[in-house]
C-alpha positions as CSV (number, residue, x, y, z in Angstrom):
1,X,0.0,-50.8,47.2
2,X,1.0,-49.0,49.9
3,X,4.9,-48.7,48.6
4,X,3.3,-47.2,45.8
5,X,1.3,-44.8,47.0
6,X,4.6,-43.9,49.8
7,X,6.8,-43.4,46.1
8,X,4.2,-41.4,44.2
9,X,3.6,-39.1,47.3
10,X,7.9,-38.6,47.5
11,X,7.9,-38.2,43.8
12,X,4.7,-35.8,44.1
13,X,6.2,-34.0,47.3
14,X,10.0,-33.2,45.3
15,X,8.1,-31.4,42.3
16,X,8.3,-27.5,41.9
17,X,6.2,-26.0,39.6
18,X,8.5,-22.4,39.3
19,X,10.9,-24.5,38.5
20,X,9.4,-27.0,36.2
21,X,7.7,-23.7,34.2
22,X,11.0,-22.1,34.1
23,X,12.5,-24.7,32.6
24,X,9.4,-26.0,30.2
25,X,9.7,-22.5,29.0
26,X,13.4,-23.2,27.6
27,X,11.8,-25.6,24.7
28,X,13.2,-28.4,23.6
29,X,16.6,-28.9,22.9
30,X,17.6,-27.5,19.0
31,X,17.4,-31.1,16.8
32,X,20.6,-29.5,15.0
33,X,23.1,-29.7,17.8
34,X,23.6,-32.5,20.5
35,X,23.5,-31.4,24.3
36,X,27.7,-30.4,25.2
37,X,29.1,-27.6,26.3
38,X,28.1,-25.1,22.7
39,X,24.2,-25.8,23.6
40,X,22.1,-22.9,24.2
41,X,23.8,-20.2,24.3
42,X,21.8,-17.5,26.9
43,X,20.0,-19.8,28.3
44,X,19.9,-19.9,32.8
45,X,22.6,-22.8,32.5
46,X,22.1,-24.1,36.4
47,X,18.5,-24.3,35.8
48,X,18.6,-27.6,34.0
49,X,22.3,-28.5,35.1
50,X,21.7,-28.9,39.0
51,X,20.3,-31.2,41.5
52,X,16.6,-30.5,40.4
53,X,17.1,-30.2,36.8
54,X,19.0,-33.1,36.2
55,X,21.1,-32.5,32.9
56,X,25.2,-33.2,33.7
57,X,27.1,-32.2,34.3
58,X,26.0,-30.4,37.6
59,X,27.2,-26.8,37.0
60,X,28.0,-23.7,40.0
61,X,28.4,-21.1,37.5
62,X,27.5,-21.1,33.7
63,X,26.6,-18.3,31.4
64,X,26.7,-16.7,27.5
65,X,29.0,-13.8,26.6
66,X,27.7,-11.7,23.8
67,X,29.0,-9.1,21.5
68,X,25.9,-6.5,21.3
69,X,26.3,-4.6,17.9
70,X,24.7,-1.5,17.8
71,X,22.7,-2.3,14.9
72,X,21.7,-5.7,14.8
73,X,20.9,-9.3,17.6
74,X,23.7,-9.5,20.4
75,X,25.8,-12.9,19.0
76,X,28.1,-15.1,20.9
77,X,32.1,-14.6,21.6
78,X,34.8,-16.8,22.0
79,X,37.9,-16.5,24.2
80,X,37.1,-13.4,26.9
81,X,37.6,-14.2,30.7
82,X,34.7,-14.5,33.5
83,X,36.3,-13.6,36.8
84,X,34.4,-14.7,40.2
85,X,35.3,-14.0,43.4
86,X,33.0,-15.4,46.4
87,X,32.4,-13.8,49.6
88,X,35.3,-16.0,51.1
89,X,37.9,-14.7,48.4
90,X,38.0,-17.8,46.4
91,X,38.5,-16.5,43.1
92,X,37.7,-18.4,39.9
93,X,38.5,-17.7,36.1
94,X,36.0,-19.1,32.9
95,X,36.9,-18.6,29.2
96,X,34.0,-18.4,26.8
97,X,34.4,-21.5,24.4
98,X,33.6,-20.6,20.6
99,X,29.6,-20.3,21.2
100,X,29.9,-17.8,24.1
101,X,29.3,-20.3,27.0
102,X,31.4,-20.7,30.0
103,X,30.9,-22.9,32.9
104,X,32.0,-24.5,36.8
105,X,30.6,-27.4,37.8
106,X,30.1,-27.8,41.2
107,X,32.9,-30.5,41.4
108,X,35.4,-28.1,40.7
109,X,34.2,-24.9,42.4
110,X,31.2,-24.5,45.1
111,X,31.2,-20.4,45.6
112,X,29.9,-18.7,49.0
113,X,27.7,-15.9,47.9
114,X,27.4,-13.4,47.6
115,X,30.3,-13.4,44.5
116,X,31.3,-10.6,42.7
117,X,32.2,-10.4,38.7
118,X,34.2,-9.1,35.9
119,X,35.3,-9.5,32.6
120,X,38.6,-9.5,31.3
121,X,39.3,-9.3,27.4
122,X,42.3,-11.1,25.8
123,X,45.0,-8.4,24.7
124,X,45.6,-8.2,21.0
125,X,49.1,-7.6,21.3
126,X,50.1,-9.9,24.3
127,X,47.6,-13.4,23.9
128,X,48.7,-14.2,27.2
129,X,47.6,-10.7,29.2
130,X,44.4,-10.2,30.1
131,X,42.8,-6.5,30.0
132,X,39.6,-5.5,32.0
133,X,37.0,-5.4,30.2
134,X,33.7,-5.0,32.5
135,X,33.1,-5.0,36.2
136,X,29.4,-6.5,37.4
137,X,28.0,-3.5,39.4
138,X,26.1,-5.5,41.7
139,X,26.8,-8.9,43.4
140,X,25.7,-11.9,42.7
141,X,23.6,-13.0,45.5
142,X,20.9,-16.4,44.2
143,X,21.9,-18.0,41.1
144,X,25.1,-19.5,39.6
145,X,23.1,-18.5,36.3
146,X,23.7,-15.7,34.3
147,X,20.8,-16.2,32.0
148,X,18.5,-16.0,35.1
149,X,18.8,-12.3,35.2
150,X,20.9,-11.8,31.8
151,X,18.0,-12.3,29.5
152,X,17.5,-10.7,26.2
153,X,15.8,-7.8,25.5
154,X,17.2,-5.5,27.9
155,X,14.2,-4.4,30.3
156,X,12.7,-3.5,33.7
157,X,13.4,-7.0,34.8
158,X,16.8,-7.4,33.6
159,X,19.9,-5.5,32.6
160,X,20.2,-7.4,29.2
161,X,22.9,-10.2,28.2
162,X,26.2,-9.9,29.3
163,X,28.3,-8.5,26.6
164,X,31.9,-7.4,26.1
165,X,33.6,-4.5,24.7
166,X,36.4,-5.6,22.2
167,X,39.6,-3.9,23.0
168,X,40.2,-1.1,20.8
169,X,36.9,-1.2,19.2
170,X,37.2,-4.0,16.7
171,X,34.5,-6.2,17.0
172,X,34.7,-10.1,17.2
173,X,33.9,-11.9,14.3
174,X,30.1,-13.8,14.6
175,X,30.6,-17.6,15.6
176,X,30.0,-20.4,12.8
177,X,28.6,-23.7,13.8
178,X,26.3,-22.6,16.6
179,X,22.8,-23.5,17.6
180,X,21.1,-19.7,17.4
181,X,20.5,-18.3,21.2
182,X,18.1,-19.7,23.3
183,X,17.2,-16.8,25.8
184,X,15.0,-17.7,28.8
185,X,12.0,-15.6,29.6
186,X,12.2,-12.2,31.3
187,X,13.0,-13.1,34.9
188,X,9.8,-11.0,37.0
189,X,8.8,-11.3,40.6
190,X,5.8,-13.2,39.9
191,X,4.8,-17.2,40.9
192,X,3.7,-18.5,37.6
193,X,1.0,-20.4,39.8
């Protein structure tokens, strides 16, 4: 009896209820797709991939990059760079898979904040150069996840998805064979307690 009651007051102890609300807000997972690397797109990807949340693989870094038409929902893009560089000059470089989504795990790179960011775009006429696209005006200083502060709609609480700018104004083509986005709630200052 008293080994249980020892477990259930660790178990009891290790909870976090911002956390656990953050992450009950998310939903389920879409029935459609299987959890991998094209899951959720502009979603707070460290949320659920880290010590607390539990999903593998254990992620530093993971985000969506969108394409934000000006008349119509902000979709998913393939093949643009993600540039970090940590407070120690580590520097690190993601390429959005076909659904948007990049990602670190924490095997592979454990950045020093605060980090800084950019975006580089691939150049139409040389595959292999990389133009700059975007710089992050201000550091990243918390979070390994984009979606945390990048949520969608665009408001006092956040600055909107991250999205590129297609070199010389041509527009990516929308994805096919993605599950739709799954943005998290407005990020605020409040406890949900």
């Amino acid at each position: 009896m008293r080994r249980l009651l020892l477990c259930l007051l660790f178990t009891v102890g290790c909870a976090d209820a911002y956390l656990d609300a953050k992450i009950d807000a998310l939903g389920p997972e879409d029935p459609s797709f299987e959890p991998s690397e094209i899951h959720r797109p502009g979603a707070p990807c460290v949320l659920c991939h880290s010590n607390y949340g539990g999903a593998e693989p254990t992620m530093a870094i993971g985000g969506t990059l969108f394409y934000e038409p000006a008349d119509g929902e902000p979709y998913p893009v393939a093949g643009y760079t993600v540039r970090v560089v940590d407070s120690e000059g580590q520097t690190l470089d993601m390429v959005s898979n076909r659904c948007g989504n990049f990602f670190v795990t924490r095997d592979d790179f454990t950045p020093v904040y605060p980090m800084r960011a950019e975006l580089l775009a691939p150049d139409p006429a040389t595959p292999d150069k990389l133009l700059s696209n975007r710089a992050m005006a201000s550091r990243i200083s918390r979070d390994g996840s984009c979606g945390s502060c990048h949520a969608h709609p665009a408001s006092s609480f956040s600055p909107g998805v991250v999205f590129v700018v297609p070199p010389a104004g041509s527009p990516p083509a929308p994805p096919q064979g993605c599950p739709p986005p799954n943005y998290a709630a407005q990020p605020n200052t409040k406890d949900p307690g």
